[in-house]
C-alpha positions, -999 to +999 in steps of 0.1 A: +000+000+000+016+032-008+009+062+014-009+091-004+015+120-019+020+153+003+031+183-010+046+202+012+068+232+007+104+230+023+107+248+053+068+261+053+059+242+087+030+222+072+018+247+044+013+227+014+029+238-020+015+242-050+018+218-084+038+230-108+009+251-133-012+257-104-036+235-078-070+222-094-101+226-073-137+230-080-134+269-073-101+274-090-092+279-127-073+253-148-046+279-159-024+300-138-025+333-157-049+325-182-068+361-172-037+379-175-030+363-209-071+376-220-061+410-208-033+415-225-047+400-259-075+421-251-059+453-247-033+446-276-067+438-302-080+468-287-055+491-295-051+478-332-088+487-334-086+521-322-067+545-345-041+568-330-039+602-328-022+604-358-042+583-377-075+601-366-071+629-382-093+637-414-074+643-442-080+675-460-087+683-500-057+670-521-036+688-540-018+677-571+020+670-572+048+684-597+048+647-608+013+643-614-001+621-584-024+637-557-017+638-518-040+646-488-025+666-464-028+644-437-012+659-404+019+676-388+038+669-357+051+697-328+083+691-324+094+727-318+109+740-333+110+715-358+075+702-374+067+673-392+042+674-420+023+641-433+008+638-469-004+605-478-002+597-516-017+558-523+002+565-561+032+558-540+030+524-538+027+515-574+061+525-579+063+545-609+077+582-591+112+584-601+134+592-566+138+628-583+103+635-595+096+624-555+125+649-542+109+679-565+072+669-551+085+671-515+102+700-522+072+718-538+052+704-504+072+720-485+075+757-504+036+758-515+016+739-489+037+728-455+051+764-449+018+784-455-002+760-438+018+765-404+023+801-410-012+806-411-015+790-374+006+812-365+036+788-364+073+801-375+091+770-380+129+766-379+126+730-395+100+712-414+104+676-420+079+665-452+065+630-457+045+614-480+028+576-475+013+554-499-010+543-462-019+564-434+009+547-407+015+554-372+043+577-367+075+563-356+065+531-363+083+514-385+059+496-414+080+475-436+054+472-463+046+506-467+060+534-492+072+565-471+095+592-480+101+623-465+131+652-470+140+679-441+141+713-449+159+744-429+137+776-430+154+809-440+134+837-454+105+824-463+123+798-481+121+757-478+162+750-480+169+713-484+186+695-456+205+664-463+202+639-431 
């Protein structure tokens, strides 16, 4: 006959200790963590199905580029006294913008839309950074399928002045 196991912890003066993944009883769960697990995929669906801030924003009317494609203005970034100002262009992801007709449509962003658009909040920018996206992306995030280029630009008399990085 063998004698019925006993867990007890080492040194715990009778207090029994747990199996390894938790004790089973009729009021207990099978899973040691399985609601923290829940939560978390909860929370982390959750905030896939929330937009951003940066993604919440309504993009305005779009404007037509030196190359020929359109782009929304989509939305700027503080960054004081540097600002960062999003375009999202879906052409972009079809591939067929040279890398110079894309520098000259940054550059025009910049000169004719970024610049006024902060001045007229009242905003005198030192540094404007200009992007455009072929999707509307999370900034900072880094989205390997996704087209995105941008260009920096130092402001000196009213002028866009390319920056290279």
């Amino acid at each position: 006959m063998t004698a019925p196991h006993r867990f007890i912890a080492p040194g715990a003066l009778g207090d029994q200790a747990a199996l390894t993944g938790g004790t089973v009883t009729a009021n207990t769960r099978r899973c040691r963590g399985c609601l923290k697990i829940l939560s978390f995929v909860s929370v982390a669906c959750s905030a896939f199905a929330v937009p951003g801030p940066a993604l919440a924003q309504a993009p305005e009317e779009s404007v037509t580029l030196p190359s020929g494609i359109e782009a929304l203005a989509w939305d700027s970034i503080d960054e004081a006294p540097l600002y960062r100002v999003r375009y999202l262009a879906p052409a972009l992801a079809d591939g067929g913008v040279s890398h110079g007709a894309l520098t000259e449509d940054l550059t025009w962003l910049c000169a004719e839309d970024a610049l006024p658009r902060l001045r007229a909040d009242g905003i005198d920018p030192a540094r404007i950074v200009v992007s455009l996206m072929a999707e509307p992306v999370e900034f900072g995030v880094m989205t390997p399928g996704v087209v995105q280029v941008f260009e920096s630009y130092r402001i000196e008399d009213q002028r866009c002045i390319w920056e290279a990085f």
